[in-house]
mmCIF file of the N, C-alpha and C atoms, coordinates in Angstrom:
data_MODEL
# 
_entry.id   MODEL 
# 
loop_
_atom_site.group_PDB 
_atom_site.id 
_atom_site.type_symbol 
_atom_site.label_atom_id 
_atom_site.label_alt_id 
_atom_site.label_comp_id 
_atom_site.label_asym_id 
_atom_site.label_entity_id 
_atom_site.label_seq_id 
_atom_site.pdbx_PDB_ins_code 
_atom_site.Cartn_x 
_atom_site.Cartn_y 
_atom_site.Cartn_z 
_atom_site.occupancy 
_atom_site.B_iso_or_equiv 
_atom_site.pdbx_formal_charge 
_atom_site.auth_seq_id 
_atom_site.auth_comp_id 
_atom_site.auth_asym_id 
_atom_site.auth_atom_id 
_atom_site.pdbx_PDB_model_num 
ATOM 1   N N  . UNK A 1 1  ? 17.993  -9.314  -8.054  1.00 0.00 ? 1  UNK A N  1 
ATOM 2   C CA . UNK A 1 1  ? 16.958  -8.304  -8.183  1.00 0.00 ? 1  UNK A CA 1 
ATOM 3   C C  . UNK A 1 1  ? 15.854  -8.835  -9.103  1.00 0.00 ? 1  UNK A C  1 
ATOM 4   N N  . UNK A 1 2  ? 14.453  -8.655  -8.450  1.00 0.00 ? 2  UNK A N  1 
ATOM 5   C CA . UNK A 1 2  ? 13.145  -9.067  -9.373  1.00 0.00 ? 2  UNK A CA 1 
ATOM 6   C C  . UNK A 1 2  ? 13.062  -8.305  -10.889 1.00 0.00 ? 2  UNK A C  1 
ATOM 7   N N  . UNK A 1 3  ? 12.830  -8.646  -11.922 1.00 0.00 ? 3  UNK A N  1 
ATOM 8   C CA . UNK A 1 3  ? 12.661  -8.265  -13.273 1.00 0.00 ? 3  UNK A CA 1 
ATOM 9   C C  . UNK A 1 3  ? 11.293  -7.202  -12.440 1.00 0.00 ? 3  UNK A C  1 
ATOM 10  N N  . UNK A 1 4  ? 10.805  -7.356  -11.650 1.00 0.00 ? 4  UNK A N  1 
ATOM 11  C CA . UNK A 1 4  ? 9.409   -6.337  -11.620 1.00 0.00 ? 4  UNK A CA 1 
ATOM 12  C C  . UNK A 1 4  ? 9.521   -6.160  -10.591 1.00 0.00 ? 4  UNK A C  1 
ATOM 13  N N  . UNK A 1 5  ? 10.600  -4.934  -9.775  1.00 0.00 ? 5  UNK A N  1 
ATOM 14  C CA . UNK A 1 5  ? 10.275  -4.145  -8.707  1.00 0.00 ? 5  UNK A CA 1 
ATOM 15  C C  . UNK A 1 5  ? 9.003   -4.503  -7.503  1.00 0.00 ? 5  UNK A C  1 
ATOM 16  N N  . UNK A 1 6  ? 8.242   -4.270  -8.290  1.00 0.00 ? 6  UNK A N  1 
ATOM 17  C CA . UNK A 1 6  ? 7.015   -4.004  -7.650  1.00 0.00 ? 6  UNK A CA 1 
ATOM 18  C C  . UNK A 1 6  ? 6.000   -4.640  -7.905  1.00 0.00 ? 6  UNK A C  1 
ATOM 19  N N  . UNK A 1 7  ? 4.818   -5.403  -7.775  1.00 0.00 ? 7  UNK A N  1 
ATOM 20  C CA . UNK A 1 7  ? 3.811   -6.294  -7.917  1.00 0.00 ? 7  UNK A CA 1 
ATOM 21  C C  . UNK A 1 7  ? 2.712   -5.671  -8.236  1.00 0.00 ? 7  UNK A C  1 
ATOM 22  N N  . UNK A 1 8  ? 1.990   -5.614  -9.401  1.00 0.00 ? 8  UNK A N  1 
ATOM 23  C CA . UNK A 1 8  ? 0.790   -4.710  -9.935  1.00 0.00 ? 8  UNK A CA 1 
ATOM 24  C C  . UNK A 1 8  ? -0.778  -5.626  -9.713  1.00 0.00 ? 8  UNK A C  1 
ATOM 25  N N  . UNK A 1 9  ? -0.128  -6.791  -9.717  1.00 0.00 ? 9  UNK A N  1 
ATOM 26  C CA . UNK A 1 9  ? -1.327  -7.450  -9.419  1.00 0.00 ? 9  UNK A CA 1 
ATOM 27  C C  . UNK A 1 9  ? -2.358  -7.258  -7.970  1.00 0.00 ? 9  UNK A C  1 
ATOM 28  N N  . UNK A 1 10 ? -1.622  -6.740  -7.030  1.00 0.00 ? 10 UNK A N  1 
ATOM 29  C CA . UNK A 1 10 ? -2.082  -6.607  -5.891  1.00 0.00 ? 10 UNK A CA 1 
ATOM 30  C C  . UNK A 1 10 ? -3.125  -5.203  -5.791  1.00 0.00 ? 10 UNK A C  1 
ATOM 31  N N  . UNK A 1 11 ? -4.120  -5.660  -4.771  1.00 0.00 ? 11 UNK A N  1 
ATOM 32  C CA . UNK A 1 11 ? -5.133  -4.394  -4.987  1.00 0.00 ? 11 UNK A CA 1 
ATOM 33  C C  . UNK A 1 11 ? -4.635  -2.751  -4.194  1.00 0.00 ? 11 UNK A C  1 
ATOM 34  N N  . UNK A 1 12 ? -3.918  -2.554  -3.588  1.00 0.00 ? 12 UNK A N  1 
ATOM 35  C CA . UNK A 1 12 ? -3.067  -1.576  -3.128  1.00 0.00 ? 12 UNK A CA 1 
ATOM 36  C C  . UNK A 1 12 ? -1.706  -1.709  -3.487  1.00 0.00 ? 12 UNK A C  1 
ATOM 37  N N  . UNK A 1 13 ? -0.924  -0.291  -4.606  1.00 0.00 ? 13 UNK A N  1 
ATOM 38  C CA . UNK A 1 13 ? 0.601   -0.530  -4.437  1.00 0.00 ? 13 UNK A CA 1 
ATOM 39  C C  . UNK A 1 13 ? 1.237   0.724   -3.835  1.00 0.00 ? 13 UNK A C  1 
ATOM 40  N N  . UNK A 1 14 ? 2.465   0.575   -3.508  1.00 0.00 ? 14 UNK A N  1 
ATOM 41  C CA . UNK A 1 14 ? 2.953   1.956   -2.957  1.00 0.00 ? 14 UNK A CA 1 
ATOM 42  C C  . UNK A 1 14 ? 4.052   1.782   -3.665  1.00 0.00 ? 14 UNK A C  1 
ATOM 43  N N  . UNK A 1 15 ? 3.967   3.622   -3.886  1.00 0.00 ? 15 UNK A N  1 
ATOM 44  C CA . UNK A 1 15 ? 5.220   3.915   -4.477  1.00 0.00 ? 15 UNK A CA 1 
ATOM 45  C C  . UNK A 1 15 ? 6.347   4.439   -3.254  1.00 0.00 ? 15 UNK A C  1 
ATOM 46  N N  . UNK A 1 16 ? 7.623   3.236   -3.344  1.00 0.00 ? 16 UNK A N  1 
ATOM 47  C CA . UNK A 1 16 ? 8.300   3.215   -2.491  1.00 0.00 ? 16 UNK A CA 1 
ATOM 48  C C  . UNK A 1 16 ? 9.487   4.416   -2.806  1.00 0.00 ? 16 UNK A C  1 
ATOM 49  N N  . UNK A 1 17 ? 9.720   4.637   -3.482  1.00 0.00 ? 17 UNK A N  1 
ATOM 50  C CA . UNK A 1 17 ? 10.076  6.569   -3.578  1.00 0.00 ? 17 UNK A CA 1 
ATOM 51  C C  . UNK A 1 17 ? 9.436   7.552   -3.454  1.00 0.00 ? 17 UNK A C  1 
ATOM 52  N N  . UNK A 1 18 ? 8.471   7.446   -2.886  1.00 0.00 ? 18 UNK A N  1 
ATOM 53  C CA . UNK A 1 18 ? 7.691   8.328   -2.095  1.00 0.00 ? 18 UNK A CA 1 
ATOM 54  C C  . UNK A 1 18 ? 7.324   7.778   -0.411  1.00 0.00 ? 18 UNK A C  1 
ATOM 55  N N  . UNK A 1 19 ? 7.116   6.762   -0.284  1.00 0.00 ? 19 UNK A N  1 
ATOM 56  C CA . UNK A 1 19 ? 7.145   6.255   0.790   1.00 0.00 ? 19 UNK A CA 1 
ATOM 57  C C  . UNK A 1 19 ? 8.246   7.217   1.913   1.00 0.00 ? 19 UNK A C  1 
ATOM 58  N N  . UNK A 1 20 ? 7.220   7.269   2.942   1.00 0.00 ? 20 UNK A N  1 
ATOM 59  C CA . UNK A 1 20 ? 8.486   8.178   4.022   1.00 0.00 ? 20 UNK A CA 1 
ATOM 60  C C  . UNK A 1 20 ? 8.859   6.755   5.179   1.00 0.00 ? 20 UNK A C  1 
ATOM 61  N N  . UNK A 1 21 ? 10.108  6.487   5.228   1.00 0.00 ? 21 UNK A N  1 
ATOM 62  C CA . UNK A 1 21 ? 10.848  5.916   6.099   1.00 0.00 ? 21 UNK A CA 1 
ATOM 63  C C  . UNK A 1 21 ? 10.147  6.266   7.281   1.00 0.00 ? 21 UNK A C  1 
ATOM 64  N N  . UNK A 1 22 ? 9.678   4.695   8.051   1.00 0.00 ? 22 UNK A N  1 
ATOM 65  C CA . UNK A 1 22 ? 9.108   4.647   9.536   1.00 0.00 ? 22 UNK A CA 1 
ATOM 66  C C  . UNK A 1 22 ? 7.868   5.518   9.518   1.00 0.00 ? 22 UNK A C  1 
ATOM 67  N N  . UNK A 1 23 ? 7.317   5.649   8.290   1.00 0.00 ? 23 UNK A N  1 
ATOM 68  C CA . UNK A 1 23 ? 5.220   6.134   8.674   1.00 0.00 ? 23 UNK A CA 1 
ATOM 69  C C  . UNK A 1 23 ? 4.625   5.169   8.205   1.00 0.00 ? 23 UNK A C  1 
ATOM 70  N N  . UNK A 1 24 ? 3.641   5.264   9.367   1.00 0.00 ? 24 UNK A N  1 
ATOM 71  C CA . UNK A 1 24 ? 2.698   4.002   9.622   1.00 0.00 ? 24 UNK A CA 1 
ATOM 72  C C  . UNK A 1 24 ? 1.363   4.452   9.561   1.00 0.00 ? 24 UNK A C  1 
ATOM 73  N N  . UNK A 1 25 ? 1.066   5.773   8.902   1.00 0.00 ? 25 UNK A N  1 
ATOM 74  C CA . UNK A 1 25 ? -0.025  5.842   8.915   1.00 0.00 ? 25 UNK A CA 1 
ATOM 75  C C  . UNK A 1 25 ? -1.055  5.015   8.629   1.00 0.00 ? 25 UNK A C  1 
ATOM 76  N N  . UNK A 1 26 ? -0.724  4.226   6.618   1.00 0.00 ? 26 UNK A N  1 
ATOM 77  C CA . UNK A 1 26 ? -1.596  3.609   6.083   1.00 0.00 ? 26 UNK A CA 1 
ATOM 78  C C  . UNK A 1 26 ? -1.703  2.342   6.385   1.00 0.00 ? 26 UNK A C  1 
ATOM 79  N N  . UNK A 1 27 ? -0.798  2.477   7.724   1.00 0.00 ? 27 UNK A N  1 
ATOM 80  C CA . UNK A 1 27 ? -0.905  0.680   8.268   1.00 0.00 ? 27 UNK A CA 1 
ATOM 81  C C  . UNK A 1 27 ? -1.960  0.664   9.311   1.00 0.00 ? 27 UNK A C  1 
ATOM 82  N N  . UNK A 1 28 ? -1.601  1.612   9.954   1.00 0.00 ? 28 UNK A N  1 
ATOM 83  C CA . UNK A 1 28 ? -2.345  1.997   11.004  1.00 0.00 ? 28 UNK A CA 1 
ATOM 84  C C  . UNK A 1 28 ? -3.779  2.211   10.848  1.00 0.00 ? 28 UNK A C  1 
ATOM 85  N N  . UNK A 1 29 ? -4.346  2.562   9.820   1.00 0.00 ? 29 UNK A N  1 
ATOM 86  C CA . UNK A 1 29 ? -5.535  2.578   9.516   1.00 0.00 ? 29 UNK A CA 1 
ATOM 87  C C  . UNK A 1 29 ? -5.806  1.744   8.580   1.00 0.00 ? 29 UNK A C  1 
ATOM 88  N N  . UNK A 1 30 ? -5.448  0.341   7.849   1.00 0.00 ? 30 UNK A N  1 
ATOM 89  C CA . UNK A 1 30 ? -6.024  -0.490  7.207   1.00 0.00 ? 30 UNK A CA 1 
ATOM 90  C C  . UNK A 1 30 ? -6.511  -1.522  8.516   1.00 0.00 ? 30 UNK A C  1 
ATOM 91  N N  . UNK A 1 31 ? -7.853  -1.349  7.681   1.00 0.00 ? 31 UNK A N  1 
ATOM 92  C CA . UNK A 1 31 ? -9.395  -2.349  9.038   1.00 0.00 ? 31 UNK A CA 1 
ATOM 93  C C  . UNK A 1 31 ? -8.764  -3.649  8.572   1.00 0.00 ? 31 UNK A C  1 
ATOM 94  N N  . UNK A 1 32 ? -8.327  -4.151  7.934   1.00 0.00 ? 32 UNK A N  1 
ATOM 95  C CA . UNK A 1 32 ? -7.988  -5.735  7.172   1.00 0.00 ? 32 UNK A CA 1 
ATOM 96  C C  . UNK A 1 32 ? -6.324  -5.718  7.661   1.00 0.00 ? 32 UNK A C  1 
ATOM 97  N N  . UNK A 1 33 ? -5.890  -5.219  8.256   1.00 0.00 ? 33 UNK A N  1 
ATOM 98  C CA . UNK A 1 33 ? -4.495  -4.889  8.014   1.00 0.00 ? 33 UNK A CA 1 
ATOM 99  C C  . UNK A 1 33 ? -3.597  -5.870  7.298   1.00 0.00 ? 33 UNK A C  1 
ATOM 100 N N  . UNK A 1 34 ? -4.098  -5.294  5.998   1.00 0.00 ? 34 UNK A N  1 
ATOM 101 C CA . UNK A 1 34 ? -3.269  -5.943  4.772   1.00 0.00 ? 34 UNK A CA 1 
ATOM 102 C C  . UNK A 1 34 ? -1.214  -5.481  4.908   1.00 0.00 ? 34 UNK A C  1 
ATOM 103 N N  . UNK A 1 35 ? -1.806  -4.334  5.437   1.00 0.00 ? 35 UNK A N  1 
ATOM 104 C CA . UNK A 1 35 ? -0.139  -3.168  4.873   1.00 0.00 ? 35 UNK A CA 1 
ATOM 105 C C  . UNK A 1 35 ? 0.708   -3.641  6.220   1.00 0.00 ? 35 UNK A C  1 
ATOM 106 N N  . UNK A 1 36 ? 1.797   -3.946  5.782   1.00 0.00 ? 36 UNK A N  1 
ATOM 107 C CA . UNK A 1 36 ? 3.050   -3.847  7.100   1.00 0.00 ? 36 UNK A CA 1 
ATOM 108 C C  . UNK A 1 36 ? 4.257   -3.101  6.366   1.00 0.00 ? 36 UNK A C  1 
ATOM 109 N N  . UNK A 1 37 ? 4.879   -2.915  7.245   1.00 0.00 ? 37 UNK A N  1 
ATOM 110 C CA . UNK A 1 37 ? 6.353   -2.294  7.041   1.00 0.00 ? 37 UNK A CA 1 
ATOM 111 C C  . UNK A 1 37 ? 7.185   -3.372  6.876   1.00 0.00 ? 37 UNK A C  1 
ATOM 112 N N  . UNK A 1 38 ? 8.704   -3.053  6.140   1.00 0.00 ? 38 UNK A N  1 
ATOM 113 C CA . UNK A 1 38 ? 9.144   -3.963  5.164   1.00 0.00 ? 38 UNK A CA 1 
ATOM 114 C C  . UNK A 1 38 ? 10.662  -4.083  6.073   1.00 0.00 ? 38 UNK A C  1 
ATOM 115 N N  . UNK A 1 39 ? 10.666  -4.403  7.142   1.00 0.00 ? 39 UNK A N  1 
ATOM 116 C CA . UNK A 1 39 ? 12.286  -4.414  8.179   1.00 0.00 ? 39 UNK A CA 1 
ATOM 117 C C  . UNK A 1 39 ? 13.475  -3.902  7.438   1.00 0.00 ? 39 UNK A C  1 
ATOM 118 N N  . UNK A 1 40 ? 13.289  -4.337  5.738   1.00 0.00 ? 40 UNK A N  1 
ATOM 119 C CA . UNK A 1 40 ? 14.530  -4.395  5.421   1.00 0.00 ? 40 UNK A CA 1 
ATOM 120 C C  . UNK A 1 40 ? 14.579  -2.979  4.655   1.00 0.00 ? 40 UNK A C  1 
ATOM 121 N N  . UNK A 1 41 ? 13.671  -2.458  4.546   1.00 0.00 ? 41 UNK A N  1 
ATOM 122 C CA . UNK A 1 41 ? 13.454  -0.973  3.658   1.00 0.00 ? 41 UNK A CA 1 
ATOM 123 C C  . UNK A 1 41 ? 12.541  -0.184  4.718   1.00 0.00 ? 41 UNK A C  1 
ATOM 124 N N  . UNK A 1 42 ? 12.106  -0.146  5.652   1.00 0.00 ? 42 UNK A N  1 
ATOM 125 C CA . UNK A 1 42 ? 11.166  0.965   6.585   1.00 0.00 ? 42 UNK A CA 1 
ATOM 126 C C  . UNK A 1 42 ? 10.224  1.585   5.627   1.00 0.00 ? 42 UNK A C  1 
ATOM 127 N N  . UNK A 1 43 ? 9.991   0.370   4.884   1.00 0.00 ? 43 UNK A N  1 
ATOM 128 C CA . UNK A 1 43 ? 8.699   1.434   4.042   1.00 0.00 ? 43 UNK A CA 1 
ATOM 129 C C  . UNK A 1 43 ? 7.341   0.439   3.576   1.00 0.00 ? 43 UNK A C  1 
ATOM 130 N N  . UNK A 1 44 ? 6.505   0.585   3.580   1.00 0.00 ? 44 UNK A N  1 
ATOM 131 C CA . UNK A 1 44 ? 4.963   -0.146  3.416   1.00 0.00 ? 44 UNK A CA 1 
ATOM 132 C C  . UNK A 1 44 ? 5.066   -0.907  2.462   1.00 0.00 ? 44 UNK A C  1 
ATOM 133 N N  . UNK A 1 45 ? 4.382   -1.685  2.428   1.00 0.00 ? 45 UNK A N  1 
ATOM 134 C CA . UNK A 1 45 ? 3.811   -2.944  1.142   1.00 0.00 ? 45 UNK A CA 1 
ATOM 135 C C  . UNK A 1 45 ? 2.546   -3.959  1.926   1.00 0.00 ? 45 UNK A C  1 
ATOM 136 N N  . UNK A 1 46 ? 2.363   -4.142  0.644   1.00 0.00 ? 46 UNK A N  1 
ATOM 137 C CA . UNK A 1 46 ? 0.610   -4.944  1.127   1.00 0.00 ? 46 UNK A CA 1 
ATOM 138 C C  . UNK A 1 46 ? 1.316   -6.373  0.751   1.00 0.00 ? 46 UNK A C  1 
ATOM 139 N N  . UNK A 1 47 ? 1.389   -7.240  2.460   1.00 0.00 ? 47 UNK A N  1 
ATOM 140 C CA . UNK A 1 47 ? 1.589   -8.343  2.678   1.00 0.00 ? 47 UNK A CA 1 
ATOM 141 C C  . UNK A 1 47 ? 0.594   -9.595  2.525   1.00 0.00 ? 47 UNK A C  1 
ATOM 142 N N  . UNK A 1 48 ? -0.769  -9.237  2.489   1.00 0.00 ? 48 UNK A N  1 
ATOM 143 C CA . UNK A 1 48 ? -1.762  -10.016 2.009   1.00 0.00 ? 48 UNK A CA 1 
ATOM 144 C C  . UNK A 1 48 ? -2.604  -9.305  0.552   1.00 0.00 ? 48 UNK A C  1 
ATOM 145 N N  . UNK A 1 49 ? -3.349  -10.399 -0.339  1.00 0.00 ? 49 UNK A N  1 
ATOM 146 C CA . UNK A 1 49 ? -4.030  -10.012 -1.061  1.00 0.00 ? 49 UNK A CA 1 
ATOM 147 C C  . UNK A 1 49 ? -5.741  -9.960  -0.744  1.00 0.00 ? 49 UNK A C  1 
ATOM 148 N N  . UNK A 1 50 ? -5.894  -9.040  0.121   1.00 0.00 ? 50 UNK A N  1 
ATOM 149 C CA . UNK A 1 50 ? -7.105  -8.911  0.587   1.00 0.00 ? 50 UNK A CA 1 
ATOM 150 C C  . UNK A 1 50 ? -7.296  -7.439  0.862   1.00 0.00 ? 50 UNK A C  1 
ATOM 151 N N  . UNK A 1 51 ? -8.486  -7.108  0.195   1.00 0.00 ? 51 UNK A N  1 
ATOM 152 C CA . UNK A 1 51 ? -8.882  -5.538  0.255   1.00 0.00 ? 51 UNK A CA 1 
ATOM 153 C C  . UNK A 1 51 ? -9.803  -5.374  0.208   1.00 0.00 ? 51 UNK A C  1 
ATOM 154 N N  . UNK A 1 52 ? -10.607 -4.562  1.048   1.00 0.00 ? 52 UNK A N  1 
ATOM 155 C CA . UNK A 1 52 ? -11.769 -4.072  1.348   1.00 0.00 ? 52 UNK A CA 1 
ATOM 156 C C  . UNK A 1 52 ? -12.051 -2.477  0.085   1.00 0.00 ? 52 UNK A C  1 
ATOM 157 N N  . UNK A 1 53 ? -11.116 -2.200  -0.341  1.00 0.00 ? 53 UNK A N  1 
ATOM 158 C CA . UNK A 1 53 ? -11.099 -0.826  -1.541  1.00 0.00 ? 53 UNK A CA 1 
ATOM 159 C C  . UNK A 1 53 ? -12.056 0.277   -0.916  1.00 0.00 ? 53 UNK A C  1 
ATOM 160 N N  . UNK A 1 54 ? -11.517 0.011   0.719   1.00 0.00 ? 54 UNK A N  1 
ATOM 161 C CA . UNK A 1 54 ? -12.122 1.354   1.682   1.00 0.00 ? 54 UNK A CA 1 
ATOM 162 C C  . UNK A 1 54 ? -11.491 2.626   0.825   1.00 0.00 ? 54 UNK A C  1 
ATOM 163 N N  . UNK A 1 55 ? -9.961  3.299   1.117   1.00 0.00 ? 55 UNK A N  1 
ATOM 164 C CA . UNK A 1 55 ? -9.699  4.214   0.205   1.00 0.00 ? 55 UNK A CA 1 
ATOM 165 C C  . UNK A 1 55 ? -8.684  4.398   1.448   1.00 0.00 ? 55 UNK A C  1 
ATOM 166 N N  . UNK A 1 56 ? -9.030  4.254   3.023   1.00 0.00 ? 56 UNK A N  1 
ATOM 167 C CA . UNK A 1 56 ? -8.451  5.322   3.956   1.00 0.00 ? 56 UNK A CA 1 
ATOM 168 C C  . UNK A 1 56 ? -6.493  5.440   3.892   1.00 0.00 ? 56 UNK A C  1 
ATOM 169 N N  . UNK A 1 57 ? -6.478  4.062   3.744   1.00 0.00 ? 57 UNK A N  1 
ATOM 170 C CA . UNK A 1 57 ? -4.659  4.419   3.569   1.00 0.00 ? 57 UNK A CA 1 
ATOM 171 C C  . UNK A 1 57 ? -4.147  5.002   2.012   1.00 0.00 ? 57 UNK A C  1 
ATOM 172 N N  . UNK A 1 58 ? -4.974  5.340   1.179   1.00 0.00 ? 58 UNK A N  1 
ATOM 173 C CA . UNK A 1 58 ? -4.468  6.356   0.226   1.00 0.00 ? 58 UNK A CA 1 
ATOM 174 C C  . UNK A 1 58 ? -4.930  7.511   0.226   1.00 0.00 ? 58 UNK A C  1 
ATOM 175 N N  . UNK A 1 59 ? -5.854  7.906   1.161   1.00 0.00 ? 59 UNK A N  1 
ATOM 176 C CA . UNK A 1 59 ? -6.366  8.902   1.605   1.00 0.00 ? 59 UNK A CA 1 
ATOM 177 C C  . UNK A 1 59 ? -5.319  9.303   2.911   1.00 0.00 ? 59 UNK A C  1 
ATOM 178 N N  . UNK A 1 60 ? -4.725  8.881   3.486   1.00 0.00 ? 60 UNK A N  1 
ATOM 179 C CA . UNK A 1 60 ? -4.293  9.581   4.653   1.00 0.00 ? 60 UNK A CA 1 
ATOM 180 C C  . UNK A 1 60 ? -2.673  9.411   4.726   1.00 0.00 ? 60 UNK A C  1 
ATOM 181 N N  . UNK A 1 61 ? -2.440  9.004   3.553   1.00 0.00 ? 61 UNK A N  1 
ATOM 182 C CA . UNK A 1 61 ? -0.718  8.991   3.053   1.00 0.00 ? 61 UNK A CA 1 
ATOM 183 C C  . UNK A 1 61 ? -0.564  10.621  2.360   1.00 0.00 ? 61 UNK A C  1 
ATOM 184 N N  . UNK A 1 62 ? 0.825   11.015  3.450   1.00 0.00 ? 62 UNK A N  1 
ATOM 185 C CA . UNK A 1 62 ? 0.707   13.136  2.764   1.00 0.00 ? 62 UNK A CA 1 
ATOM 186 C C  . UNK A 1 62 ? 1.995   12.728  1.693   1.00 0.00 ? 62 UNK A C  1 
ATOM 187 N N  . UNK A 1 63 ? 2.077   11.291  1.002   1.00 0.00 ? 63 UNK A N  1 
ATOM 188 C CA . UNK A 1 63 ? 2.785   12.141  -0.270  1.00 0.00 ? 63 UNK A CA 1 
ATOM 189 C C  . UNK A 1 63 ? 2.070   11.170  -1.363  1.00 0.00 ? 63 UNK A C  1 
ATOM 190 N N  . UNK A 1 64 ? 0.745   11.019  -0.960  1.00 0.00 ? 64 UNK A N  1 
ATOM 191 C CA . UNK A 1 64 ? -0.022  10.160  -2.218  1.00 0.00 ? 64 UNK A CA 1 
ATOM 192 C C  . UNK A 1 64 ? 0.829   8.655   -2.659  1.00 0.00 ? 64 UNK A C  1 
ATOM 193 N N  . UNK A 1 65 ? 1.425   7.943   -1.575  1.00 0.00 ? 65 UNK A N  1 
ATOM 194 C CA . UNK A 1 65 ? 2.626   6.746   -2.128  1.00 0.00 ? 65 UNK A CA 1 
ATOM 195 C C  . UNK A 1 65 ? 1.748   5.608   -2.301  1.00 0.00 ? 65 UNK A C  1 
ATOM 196 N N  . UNK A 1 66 ? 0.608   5.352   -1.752  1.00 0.00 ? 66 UNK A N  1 
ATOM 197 C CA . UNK A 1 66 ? -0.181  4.573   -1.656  1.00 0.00 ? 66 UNK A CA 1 
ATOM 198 C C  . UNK A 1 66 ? -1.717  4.746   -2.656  1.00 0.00 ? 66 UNK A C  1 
ATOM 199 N N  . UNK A 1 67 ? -1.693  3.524   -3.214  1.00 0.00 ? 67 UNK A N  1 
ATOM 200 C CA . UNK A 1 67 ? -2.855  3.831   -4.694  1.00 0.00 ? 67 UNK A CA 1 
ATOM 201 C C  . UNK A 1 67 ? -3.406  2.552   -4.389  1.00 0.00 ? 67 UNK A C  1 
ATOM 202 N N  . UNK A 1 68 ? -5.100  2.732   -4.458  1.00 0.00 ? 68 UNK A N  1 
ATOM 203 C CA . UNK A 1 68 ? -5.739  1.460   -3.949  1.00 0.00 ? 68 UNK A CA 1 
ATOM 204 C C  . UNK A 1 68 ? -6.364  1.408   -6.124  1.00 0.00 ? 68 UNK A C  1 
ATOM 205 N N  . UNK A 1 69 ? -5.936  -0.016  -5.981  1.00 0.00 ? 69 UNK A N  1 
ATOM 206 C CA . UNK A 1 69 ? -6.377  -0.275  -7.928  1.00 0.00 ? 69 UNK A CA 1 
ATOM 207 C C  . UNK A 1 69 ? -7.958  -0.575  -7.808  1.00 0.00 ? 69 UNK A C  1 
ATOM 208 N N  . UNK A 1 70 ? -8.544  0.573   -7.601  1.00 0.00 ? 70 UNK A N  1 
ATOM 209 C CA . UNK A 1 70 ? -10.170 -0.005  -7.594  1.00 0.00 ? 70 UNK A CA 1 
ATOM 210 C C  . UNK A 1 70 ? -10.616 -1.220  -8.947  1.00 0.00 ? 70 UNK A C  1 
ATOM 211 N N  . UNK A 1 71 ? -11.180 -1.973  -8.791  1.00 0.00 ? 71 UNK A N  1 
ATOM 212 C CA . UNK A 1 71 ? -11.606 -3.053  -9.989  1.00 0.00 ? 71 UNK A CA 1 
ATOM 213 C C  . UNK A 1 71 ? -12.721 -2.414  -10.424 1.00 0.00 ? 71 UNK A C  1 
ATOM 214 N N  . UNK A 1 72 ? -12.602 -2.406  -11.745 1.00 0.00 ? 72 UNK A N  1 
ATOM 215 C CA . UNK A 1 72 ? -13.597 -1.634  -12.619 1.00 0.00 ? 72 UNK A CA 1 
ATOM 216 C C  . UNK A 1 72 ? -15.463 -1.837  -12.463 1.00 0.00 ? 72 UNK A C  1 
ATOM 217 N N  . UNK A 1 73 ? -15.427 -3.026  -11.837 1.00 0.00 ? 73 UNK A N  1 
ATOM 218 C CA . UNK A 1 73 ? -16.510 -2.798  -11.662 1.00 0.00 ? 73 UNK A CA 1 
ATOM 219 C C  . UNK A 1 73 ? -17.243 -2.710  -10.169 1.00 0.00 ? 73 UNK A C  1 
ATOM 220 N N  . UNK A 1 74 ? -15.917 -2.303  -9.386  1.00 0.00 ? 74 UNK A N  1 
ATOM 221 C CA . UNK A 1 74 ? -16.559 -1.575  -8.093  1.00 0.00 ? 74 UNK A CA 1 
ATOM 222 C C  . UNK A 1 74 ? -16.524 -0.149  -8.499  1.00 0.00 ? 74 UNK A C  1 
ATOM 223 N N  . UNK A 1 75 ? -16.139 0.458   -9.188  1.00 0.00 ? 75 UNK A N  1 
ATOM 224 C CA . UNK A 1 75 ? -15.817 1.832   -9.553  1.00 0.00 ? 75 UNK A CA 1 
ATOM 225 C C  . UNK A 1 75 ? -17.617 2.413   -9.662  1.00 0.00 ? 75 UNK A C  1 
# 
């Protein structure tokens, strides 16, 4: 097991306890399609480090699992 769960460095993370098993919404709508599903967990992660910091897959996830880390000075 990784000392760090989860990877913060990346510009989209999902929280995979919220993540719903087999939805594809925020995959389905990333234009870059950074996000895939994970075979071994049925739940999202951003497989490339490339982001457009559109917003739409944390916008159209219904339990908020997905958080795009805007960089402070696109904000």
């Amino acid at each position: 097991m990784p000392l760090v769960p989860q990877r913060l460095d990346v510009p989209v993370t999902i929280d995979a306890s919220r993540c719903i098993d087999g939805c594809t919404l925020c995959v389905d709508i990333c234009p870059l399609d950074s996000l895939a599903i994970d075979p071994a967990t049925n739940k999202a992660y951003m497989h490339v480090d490339e982001c457009w910091y559109c917003g739409p897959c944390a916008a159209r996830c219904p339990t908020s699992a997905v958080t795009v880390n805007m960089p402070y000075l696109l904000r």
